[in-house]
C-alpha positions in Angstrom: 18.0 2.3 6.6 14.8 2.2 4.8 14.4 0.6 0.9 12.3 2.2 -1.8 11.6 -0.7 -3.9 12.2 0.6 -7.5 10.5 -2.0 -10.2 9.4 0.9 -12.4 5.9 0.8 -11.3 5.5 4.7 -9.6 6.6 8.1 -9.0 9.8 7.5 -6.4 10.9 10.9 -6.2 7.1 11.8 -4.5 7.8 8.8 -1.8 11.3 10.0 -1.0 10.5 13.7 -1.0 8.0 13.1 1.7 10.4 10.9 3.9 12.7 14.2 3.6 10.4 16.4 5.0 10.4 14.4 8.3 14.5 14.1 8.1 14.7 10.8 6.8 16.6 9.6 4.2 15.8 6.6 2.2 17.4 4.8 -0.4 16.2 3.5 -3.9 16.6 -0.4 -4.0 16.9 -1.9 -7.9 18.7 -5.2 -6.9 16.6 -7.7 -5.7 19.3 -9.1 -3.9 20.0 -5.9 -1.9 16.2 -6.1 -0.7 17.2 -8.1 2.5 20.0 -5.8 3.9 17.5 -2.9 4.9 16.0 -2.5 8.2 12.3 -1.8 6.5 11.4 -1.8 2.7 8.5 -0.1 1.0 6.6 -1.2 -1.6 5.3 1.9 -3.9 3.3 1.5 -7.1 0.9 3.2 -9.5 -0.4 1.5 -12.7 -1.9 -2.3 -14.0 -1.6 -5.4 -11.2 -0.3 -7.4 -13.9 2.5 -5.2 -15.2 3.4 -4.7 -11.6 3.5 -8.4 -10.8 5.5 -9.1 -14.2 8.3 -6.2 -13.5 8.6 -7.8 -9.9 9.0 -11.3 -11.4 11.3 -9.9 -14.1 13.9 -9.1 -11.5 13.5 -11.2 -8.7 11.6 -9.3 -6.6 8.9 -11.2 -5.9 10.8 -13.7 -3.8 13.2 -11.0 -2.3 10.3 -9.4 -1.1 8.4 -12.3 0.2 11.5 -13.6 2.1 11.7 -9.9 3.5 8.2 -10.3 4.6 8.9 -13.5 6.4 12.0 -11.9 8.2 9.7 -9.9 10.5 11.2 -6.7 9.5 8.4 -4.1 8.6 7.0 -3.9 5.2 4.7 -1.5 4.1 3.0 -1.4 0.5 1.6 2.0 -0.9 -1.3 1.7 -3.2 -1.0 -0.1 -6.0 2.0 -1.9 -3.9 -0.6 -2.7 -0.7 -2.9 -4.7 -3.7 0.4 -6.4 -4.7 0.6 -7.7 -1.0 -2.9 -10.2 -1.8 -3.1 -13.1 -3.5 -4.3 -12.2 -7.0 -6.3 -9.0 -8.6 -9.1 -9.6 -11.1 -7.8 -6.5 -13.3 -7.4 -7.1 -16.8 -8.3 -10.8 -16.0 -6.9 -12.7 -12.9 -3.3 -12.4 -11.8 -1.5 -13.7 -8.6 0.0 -11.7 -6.2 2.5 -12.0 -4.0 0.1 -13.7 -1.5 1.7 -12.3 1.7 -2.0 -11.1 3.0 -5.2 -13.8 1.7 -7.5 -11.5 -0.1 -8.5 -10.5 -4.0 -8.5 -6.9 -5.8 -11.6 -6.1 -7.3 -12.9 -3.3 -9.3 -15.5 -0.8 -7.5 -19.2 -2.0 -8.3 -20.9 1.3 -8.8 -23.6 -0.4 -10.8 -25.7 -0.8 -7.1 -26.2 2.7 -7.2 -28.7 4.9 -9.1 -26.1 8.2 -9.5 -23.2 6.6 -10.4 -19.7 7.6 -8.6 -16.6 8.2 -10.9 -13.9 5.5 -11.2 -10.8 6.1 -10.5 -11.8 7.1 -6.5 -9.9 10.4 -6.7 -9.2 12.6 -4.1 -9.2 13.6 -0.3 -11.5 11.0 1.6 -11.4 9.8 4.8 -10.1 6.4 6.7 -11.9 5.7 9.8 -9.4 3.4 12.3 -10.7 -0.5 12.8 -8.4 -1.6 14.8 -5.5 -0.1 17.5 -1.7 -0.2 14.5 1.4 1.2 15.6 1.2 3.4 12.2 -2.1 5.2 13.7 0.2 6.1 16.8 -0.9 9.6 18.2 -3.6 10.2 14.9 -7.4 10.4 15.9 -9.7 7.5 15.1 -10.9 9.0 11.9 -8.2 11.4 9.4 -8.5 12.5 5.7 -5.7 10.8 3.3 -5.4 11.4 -0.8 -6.5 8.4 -2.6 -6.0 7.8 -6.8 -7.4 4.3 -7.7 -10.3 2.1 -9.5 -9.5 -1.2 -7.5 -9.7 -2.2 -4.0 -8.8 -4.6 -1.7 -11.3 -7.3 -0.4 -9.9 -9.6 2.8 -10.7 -11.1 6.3 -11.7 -8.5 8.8 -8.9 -9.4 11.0 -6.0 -8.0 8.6 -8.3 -4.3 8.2 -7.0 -1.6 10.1 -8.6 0.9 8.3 -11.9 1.9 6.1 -13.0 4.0 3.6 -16.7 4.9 2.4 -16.8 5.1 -1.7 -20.6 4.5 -2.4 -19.3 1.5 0.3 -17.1 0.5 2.7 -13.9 -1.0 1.5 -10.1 -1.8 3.3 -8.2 1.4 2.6 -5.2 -0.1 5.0 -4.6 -3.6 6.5 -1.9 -5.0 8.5 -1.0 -8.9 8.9 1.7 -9.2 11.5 4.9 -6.7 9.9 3.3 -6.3 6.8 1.1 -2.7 6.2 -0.4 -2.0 3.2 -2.5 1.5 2.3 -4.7 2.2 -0.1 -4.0 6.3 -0.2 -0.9 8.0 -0.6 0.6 8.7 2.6 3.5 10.5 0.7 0.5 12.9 -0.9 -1.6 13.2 2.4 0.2 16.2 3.5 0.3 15.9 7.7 -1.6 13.1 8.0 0.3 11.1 5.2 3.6 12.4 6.9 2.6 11.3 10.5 1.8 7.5 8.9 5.6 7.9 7.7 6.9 8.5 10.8 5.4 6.1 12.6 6.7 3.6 9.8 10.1 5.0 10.5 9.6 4.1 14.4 8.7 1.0 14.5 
């Protein structure tokens, strides 16, 4: 069984919609102390860092969810939930994270460029592969994904499994050992987005 982490930080019904289209049923976790008797968790999430951070703390999340992570079982963080994974975000000052991948979150510096893009990054753009991830199983080395956010990731080049071009590069998914995180919203990404699912669901 897979766990939707509810810490009422995102749209849940979107996530478990899309894991119904491919005939999989997940289940809405609320306890933290339920976290550890799923076979995979995701961690959704739309919003601040620091709210996120303080509803996980609130109910004992944080540590369910880094004991998950040190269980081996798969966890994968979507969106605001993959910046969650690093250790700290400078949004709306600095804030620690749950540290499971060594990186910061940083807001997009458009001030480089003369025609300034629009924050949030909004909209279809694409990921181009970086490294071989059992969640890019069967998908060509470069695919379209939705994307709704005005921070990014900033880490090693050894967790990046994925890239996306906004002005620059930055990580749009990363993988340390059984912990995934994208940037995008697989659950919004229409085939692509359902074929990253299922490929979660297989591991």
């Amino acid at each position: 069984m897979i766990g939707l982490i509810d810490y009422n930080m995102g749209n849940l019904q979107s996530v478990v919609n899309a894991f119904g289209r491919i005939g999989v049923e997940i289940k809405i976790v609320k306890k933290a102390e339920e976290i550890g008797d799923f076979e995979k968790i995701i961690l959704p999430g739309v919003g601040a860092f620091k709210d996120a951070m303080e509803c996980l703390d609130k109910g004992g999340m944080s540590e369910a969810v880094k004991s998950f992570a040190s269980s081996g079982k798969p966890l994968l963080g979507i969106c605001l939930g993959m910046q969650l994974l690093f250790d700290n975000s400078v949004e709306f000052g600095k804030s620690a994270g749950l540290g499971l991948i060594e990186g910061e979150v940083v807001k997009f510096d458009i001030s480089r460029f003369e025609h300034k893009l629009k924050v949030p990054h909004m909209g279809w753009n694409e990921l181009f592969v970086q490294k071989e991830s059992p969640l890019f199983k069967g998908m060509s080395e470069a695919f379209y994904l939705y994307f709704v956010h005005s921070f990014h990731a900033t880490c090693e080049e050894k967790y990046i499994i994925g890239k996306t071009i906004y002005g620059y590069e930055f990580p749009s998914a990363v993988q340390k050992g059984n912990i995934f995180g994208f940037q995008p919203h697989p659950e919004k990404s229409h085939d692509n987005g359902l074929k990253i699912l299922k490929n979660f669901v297989e591991l």
